[in-house]
Structures are given as structure tokens and as C-alpha cells.
C-alpha positions in Angstrom: 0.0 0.0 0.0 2.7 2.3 0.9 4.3 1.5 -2.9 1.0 2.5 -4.3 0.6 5.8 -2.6 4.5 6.5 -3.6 4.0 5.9 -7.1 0.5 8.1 -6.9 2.5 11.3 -5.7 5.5 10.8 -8.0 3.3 10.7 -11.2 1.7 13.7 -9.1 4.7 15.6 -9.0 5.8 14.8 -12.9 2.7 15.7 -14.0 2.6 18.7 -12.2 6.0 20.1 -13.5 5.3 18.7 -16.7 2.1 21.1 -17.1 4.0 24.3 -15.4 7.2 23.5 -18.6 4.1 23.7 -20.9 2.2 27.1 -19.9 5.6 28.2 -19.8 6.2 27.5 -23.3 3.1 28.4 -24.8 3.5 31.9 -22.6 7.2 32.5 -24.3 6.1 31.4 -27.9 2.9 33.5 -27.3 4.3 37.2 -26.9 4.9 37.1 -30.7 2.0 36.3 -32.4 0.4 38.7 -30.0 2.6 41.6 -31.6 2.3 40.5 -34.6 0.5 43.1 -36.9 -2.1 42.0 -38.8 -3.0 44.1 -41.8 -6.1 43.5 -43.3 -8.7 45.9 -44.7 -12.6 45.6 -45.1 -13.5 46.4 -48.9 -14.4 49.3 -49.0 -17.9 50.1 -50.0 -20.1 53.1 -50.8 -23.8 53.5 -50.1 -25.9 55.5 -51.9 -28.5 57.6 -50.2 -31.8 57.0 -51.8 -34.5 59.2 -52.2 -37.2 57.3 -51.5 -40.7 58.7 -51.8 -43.9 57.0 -50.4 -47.0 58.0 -52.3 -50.1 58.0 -50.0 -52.9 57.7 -51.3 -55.5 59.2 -49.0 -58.4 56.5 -49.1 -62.0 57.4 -47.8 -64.9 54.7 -48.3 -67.7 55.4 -50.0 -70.7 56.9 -48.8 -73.2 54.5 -48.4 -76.6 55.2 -50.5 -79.1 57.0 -48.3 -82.2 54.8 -46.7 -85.4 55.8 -47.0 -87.0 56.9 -43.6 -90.1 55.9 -43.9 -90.7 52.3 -44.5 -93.1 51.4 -47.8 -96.8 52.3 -46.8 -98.3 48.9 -46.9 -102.0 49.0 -47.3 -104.3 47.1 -44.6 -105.4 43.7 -45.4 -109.0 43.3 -47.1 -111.3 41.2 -45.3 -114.3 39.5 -47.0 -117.2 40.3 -45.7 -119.4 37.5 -44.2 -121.8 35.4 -45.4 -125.0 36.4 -43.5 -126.3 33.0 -44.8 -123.3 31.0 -43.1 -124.2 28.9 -39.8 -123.5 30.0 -36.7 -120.7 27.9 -34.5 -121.1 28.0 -30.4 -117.8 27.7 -29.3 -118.8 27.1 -25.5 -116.2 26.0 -22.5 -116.7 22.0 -22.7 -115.6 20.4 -19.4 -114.3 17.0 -20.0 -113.2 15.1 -16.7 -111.1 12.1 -16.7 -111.0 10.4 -13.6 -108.2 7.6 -13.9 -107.7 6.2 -11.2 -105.9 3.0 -10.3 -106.1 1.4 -6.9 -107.9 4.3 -5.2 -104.3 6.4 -6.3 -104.8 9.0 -8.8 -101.9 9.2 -11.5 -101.6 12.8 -11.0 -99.5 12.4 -7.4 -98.6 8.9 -7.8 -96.2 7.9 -9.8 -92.8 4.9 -10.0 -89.2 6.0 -9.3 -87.7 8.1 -12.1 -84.3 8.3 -12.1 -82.5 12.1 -11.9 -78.8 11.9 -11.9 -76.9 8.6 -13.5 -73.0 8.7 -13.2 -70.9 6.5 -15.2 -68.6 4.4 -13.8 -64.8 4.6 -13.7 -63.4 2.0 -15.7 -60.7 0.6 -13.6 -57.2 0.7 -14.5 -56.2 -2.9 -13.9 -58.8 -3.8 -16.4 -57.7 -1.5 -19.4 -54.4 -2.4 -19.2 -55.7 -5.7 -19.9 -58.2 -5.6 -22.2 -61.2 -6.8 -20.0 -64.9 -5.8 -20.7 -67.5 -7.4 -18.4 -70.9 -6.2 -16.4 -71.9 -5.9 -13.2 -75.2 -6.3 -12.0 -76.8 -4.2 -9.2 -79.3 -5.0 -6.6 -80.2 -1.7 -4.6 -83.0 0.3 -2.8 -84.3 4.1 -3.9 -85.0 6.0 -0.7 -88.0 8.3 0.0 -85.4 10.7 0.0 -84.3 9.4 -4.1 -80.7 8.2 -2.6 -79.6 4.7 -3.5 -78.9 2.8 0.4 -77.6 -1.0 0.0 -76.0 -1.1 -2.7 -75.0 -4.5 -3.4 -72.9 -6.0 -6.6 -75.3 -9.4 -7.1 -73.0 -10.5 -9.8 -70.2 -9.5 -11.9 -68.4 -10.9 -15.2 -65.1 -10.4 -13.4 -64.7 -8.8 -9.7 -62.4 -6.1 -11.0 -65.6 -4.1 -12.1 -67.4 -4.9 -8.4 -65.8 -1.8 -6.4 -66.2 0.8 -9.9 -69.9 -0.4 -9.9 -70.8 0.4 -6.2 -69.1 3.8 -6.3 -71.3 4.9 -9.5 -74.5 3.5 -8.5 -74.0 5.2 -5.0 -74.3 8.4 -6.5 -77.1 8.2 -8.2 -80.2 10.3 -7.8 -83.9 9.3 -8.0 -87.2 10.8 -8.0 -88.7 8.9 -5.2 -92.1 6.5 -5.7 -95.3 8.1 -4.5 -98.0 6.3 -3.3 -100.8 7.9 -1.8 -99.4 11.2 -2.1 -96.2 10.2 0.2 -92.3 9.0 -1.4 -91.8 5.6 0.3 -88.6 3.7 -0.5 -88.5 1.1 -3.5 -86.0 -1.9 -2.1 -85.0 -4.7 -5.0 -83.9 -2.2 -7.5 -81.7 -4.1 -10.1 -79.9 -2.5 -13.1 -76.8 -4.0 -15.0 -74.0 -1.5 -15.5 -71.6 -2.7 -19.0 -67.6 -2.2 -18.7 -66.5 -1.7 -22.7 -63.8 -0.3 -25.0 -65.4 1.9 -27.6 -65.1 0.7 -31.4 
């Protein structure tokens, strides 16, 4: 180890002195092409001053032709005169009621859940990397309140799309079912929800 760290600061110390000989050098053999004088001469060239004259060319549009003021008189429509020989039409108020009613409910406050608000959901990852399309169907209840509560994956083509469905279908919004006048919750709601590429 000791020979090592010799032979390091000897080729140190050359190579040192060796770099100080060759500044030196270059310094000595420097100063003269430093003094040198160089005689060279740009070409000589003349310009010629120009008299340049822009012509402008003072451009007004046209007047546009003058409207007329008044607008065309047009004259009032002729009516035909009536047929005293015509018949007579009574247009009087008819009242027509239509009393549908089913189960003692009338249609006009009952009515099935409507759905509001439908997000789509987020294809996973994992599955476009690979290619996958599947389904997923949902089981799940509409609140009087037209929220979705239990929502429940019943079955999926593959479970990568069970965690994307439940997120979406939690989102959703509903117009509640009305019975009697009053929203009541609608349990046993299924939909399927489809996972594929566009083409």
C-alpha cells in the first residue's frame, strides 16, 4: 500500500511540472504572435443615399346610399265580408273530466321512481391495461329521499368491475315512488351496469 501511494504522488509531482514547462512555453512562444500586426482591410464600400418617396394615397370609403326613412306604406289587409247566410258555431267552455284512477291512487300524485342523476362508472385501470370488458349487475334500494342505500354487486363478469360499480350507482339520484301522495322507499332495484372499449 505504501508503494501504491509512492507511485501516486511521484506521477503527481511529474505531472505537475510537466504542465508548469508547458504554460511556460506556450507563454514564451505566445508574446509574438500577439505583436504581430495584422493588416487586413474591409473592402471598402459606398452606399448611396436613396431618395425614397412613399405616395399615399388618402383613401375614404364610400358613402353608403341613403335609406329611406319611412318604410313602404303597406296597405291594410282586405277582409271579406261574411256570409249572413253562413251557420252559426257555439264555441262554448266544454268540461271533459277524466278520472283515472288506479287502486284508489290518482296518476296525477302517484307515480314509479324516475331516475334524476346517473353517473358513469370509472373503468378501472387494472382492467384496461388488460383488455377486459364485463358487467356488473346491481341490486339496490331508492329512498324516500331518491338516494340509493344498499347497494349490493349481485353479480359481476369479473370482480375487477365490483368496487367501480358500487361507487357509480352510489351516486345516483332518483325521484322517489309516490304512493298515496307520500315517497316511500322502493327496495329490490336491479340495473346492470356494462364495462366496454369503444369501437
Amino acid at each position: 500500500m505504501i508503494a501504491r501511494l509512492g507511485i501516486s504522488l511521484t506521477t503527481g509531482v511529474v505531472v505537475t511540472f510537466l504542465l508548469l514547462w508547458l504554460m511556460q512555453f506556450l507563454i514564451a512562444t505566445g508574446k509574438e504572435a500577439i505583436g504581430d500586426k495584422v493588416d487586413f482591410s474591409l473592402g471598402d464600400f459606398i452606399s448611396v443615399k436613396r431618395d425614397e418617396t412613399v405616395e399615399q394615397k388618402d383613401r375614404k370609403p364610400e358613402k353608403p346610399p341613403e335609406v329611406q326613412e319611412k318604410p313602404p306604406e303597406i296597405p291594410p289587409p282586405q277582409l271579406d265580408s261574411l256570409d249572413p247566410t253562413a251557420p252559426s258555431v257555439n264555441l262554448s267552455r266544454v268540461n271533459v273530466d277524466i278520472g283515472m284512477e288506479m287502486g284508489g291512487a290518482s296518476f296525477a300524485v302517484d307515480g314509479e321512481y324516475l331516475p334524476i342523476v346517473r353517473v358513469e362508472p370509472i373503468y378501472p385501470r387494472r382492467a384496461q391495461s388488460r383488455g377486459i370488458e364485463g358487467y356488473c349487475n346491481m341490486i339496490f334500494t331508492v329512498t324516500k329521499s331518491g338516494e340509493t342505500a344498499d347497494v349490493e354487486a349481485e353479480e359481476c363478469s369479473s370482480s375487477i368491475f365490483q368496487s367501480a360499480s358500487i361507487k357509480a350507482v352510489q351516486k345516483w339520484k332518483y325521484k322517489a315512488r309516490v304512493v298515496d301522495g307520500n315517497p316511500i322507499d322502493s327496495p329490490g332495484v336491479r340495473t346492470r351496469l356494462t364495462f366496454q372499449f369503444e369501437k
